[in-house]
VOGU-3710 file (C-alpha; in Angstrom, 3 decimals, decimal comma):
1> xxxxxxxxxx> 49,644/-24,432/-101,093  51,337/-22,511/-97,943  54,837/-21,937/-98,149  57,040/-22,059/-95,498  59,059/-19,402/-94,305  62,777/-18,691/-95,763  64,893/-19,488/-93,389  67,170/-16,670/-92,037  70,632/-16,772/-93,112  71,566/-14,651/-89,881
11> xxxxxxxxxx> 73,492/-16,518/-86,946  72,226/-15,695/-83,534  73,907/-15,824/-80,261  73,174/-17,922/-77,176  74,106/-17,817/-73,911  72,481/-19,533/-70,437  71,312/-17,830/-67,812  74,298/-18,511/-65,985  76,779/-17,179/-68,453  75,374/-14,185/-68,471
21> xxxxxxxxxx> 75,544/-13,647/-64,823  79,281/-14,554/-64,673  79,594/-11,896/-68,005  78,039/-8,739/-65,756  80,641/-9,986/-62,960  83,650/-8,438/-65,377  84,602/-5,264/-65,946  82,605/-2,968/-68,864  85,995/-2,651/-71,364  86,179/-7,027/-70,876
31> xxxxxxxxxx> 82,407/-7,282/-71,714  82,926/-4,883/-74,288  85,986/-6,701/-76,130  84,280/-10,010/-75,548  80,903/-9,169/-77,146  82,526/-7,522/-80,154  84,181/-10,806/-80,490  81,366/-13,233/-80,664  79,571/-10,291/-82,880  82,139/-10,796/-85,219
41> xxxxxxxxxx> 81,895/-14,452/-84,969  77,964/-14,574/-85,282  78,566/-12,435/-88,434  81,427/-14,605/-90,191  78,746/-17,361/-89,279  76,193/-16,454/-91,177  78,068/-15,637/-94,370  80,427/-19,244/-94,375  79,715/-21,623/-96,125  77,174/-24,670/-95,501
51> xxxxxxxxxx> 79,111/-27,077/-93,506  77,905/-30,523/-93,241  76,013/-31,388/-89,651  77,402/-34,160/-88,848  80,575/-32,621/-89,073  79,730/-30,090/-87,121  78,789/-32,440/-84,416  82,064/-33,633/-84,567  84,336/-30,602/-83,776  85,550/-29,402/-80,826
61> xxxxxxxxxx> 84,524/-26,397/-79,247  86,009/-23,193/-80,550  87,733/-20,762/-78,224  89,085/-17,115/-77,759  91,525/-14,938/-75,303  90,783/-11,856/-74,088  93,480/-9,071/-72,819  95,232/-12,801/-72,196  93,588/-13,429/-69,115  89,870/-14,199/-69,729
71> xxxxxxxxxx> 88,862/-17,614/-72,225  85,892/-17,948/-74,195  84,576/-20,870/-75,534  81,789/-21,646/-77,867  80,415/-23,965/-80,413  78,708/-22,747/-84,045  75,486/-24,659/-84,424  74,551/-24,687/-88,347  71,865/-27,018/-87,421  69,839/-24,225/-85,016
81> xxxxxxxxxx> 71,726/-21,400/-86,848  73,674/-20,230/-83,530  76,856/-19,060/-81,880  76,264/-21,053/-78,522  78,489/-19,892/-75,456  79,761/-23,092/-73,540  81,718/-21,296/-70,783  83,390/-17,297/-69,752  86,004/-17,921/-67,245  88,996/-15,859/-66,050
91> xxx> 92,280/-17,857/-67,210  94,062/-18,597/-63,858  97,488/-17,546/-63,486
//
């Protein structure tokens, strides 16, 4: 009998081609502040708790401010086991 793998308990992070594009458009210290944010994130991922899927489903996207002026907003995925990146966008003024 072949086992399957153990699934990894690690979080990874996903962003679209597009996102990333808009992400090398800011400044290095903004890229730098937002990536150690969604780092943190994919690492308080992996060690919560099991939440239900369907719940997860349910919930709204997450989202984050940077230096006030720049929003983030993403979505945990327990079902794929990722951070996903729904949108980068300076906050207008």
């Amino acid at each position: 009998m072949v086992r399957a793998p153990a699934r990894s308990k690690e979080y990874s992070l996903a962003f679209s081609r597009e996102l990333e594009r808009r992400l090398l458009r800011f400044r290095a210290s903004i890229r730098a502040a937002i990536r150690e944010r969604l780092d943190d994130i994919v690492a308080a991922a992996g060690k919560a708790r099991a939440r239900s899927k369907l719940l997860a489903g349910k919930e709204p996207p997450l989202r984050f401010y940077v230096y006030e002026g720049f929003r983030v907003v993403y979505q945990v995925d327990p079902g794929t086991r990722r951070v996903v990146v729904l949108d980068i966008a300076a906050v207008p003024a």
